[in-house]
N, C-alpha and C positions, 0 to 999 in steps of 0.2 A: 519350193526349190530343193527341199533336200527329197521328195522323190524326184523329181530330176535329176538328180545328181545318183541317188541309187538306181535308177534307169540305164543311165549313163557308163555304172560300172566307176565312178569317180566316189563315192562312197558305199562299202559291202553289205551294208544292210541297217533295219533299226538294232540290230544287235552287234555294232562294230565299235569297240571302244574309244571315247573321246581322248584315249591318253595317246592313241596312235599318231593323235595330231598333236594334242599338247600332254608331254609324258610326265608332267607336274601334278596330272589330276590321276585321281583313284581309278584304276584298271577296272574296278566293276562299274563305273559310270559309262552308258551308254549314251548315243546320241538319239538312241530312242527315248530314254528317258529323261533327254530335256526337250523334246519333244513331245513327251506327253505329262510333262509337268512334275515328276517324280525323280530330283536330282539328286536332292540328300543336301544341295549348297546351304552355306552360310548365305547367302542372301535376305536382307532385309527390306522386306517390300509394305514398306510403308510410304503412303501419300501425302502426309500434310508434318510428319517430322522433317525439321527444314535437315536435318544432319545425316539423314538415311541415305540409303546407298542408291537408291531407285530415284531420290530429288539430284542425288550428286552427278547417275547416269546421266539425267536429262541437263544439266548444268555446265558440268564438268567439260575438258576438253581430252582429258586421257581415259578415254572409256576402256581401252586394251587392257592397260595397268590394271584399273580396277576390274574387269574382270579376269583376270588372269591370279590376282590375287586371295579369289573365293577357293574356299575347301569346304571339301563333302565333308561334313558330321553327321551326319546320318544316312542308312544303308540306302543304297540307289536304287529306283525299279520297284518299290515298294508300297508306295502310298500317293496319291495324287496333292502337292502342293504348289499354285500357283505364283512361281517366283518370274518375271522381268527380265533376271538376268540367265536363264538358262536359256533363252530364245537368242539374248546376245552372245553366248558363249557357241551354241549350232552354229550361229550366224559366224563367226570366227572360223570355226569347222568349214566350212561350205566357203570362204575365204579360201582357205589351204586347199583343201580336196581340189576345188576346180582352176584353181590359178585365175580366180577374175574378183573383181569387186565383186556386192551384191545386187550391185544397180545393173551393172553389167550384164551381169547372169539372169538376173531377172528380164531381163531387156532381149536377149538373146532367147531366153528359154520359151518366154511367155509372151513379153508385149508384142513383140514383133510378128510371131507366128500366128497370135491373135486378133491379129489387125487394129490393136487397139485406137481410139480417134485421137486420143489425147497424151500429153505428155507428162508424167508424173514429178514431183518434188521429193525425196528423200533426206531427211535431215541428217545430217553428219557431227560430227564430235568437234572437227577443226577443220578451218578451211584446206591446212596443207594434210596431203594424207588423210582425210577424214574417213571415219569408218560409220558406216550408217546405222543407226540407233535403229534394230531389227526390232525389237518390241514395241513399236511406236514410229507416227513420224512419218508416215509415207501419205502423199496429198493426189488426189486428182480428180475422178470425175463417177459418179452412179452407174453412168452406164457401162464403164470400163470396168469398175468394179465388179459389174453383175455378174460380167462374164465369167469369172471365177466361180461363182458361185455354178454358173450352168456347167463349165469344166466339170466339175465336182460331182451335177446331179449325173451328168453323162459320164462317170467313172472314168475320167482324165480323155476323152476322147473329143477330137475340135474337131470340125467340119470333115471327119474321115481319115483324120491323122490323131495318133495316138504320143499326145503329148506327155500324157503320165502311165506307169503302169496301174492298169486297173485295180490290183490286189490290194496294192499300197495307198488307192483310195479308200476303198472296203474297208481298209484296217484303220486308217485313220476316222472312219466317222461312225464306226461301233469306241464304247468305254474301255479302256484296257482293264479299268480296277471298277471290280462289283462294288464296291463303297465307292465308289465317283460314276455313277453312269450318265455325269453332267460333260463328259471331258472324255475328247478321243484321242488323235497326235494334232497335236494343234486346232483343234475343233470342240466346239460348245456342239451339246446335243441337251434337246428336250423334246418334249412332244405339244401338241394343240389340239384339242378336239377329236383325242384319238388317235392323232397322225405322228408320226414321227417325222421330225426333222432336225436340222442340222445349219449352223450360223457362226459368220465371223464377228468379232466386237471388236468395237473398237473404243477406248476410255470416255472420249466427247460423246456418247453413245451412237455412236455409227454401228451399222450392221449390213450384212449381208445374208439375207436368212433363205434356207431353200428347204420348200416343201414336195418331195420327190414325188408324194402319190398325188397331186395336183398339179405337178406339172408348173411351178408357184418360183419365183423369184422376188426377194423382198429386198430392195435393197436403200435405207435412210444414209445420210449425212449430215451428221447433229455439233452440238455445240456446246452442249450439257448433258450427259447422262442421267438415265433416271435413277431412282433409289433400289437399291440391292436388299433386300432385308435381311436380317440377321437371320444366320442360320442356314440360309438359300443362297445359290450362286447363280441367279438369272433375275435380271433386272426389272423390273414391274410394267417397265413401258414397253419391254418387249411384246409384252403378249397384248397389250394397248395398241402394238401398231397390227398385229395380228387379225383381233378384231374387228380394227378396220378395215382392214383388206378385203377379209372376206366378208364383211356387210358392203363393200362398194361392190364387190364380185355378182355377191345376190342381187342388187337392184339392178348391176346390169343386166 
């Protein structure tokens, strides 16, 4: 959505300041760089502290407040750290810019034009006014999902309409930071056997993984995530379904 919306001309670029929309926050904070995970926020992204801010997200019923309330302490655009709440503060951004929800916009930009089969669930903060918990939280169906992933490997182009601009795919599934070349805007990157490719996650470990030089769309919906190792930020069962693919691929 937020190329979209810079396609659109509804936001100027990944280098447009978040303070244009909300002038509370630090003028070097880009919307690029909570997009690509380098905000500089206080955010505390912890899972299993019942008091953290990331349990209170998914809890809570004034998600705005709290985010609205984080401040940058450290420089923005600098180093890749994966916080939660920078995906809900874009999401905020992309609120203002377009004047729609983000179900909406989603719905307008992407499901519709995609033909998708199925109808999606989006969890919200409170039933009145709810604002959709963008880091999480949105339900529906593998195949629907895939299609994104093939959006992506076709550099934003759907059946001969160009839904995204190209570049701003390009950009997003190269690494911005040489110390992170796990993480692009919004995108995990690794490679498999050589190949490079590129995957959405999702925490129950869902994925949508695309292998561009094969031609390869992989897409699970799980219920438990696998184990992350210390040290590494790519899941172990990732490359377990990988495996498998392509040994069902060879026997076909």
């Amino acid at each position: 959505m937020l190329g979209k919306a810079i396609l659109e001309g509804k936001i100027k670029g990944l280098d447009q300041p978040v303070a244009d929309f909300f002038p509370q926050f630090d003028p070097e904070l880009t919307v690029g760089d909570l997009a690509s995970m380098s905000s500089g926020l206080n955010w505390d992204e912890s899972y299993y502290n019942p008091f953290s801010m990331t349990i209170r997200a998914y809890l809570d019923d004034e998600l705005r407040e709290q985010i609205l309330s984080l401040e940058v302490v450290e420089q923005p655009g600098q180093e890749f750290k994966y916080l939660s709440g920078n995906i809900q503060l874009l999401a905020m951004v992309l609120e203002k810019a377009t004047g729609m929800t983000l179900s909406r916009y989603l719905s307008e930009s992407f499901w519709k034009p995609m033909g998708m089969r199925e109808d999606a669930l989006w969890q919200v903060d409170s039933e009145v006014d709810g604002l959709e918990k963008a880091y999480c939280c949105i339900a529906s169906n593998a195949r629907d999902f895939s299609k994104f992933g093939k959006l992506y490997k076709d550099f934003g182009q759907w059946k001969g309409r160009q839904l995204l601009d190209s570049a701003f795919v390009a950009k997003s599934i190269r690494p911005r930071f040489e110390a992170a070349p796990h993480y692009g805007y919004g995108i995990w990157l690794t490679s498999f056997r050589g190949k490079k490719l590129f995957y959405l996650r999702g925490i129950l470990g869902q994925y949508v993984i695309v292998i561009p030089e094969d031609d390869l769309i992989i897409t699970r919906l799980g219920e438990k995530a696998g184990e992350i190792p210390e040290g590494e930020e790519h899941s172990k069962d990732l490359f377990v379904y990988l495996e498998e693919v392509y040994e069902m691929l060879q026997k076909k």
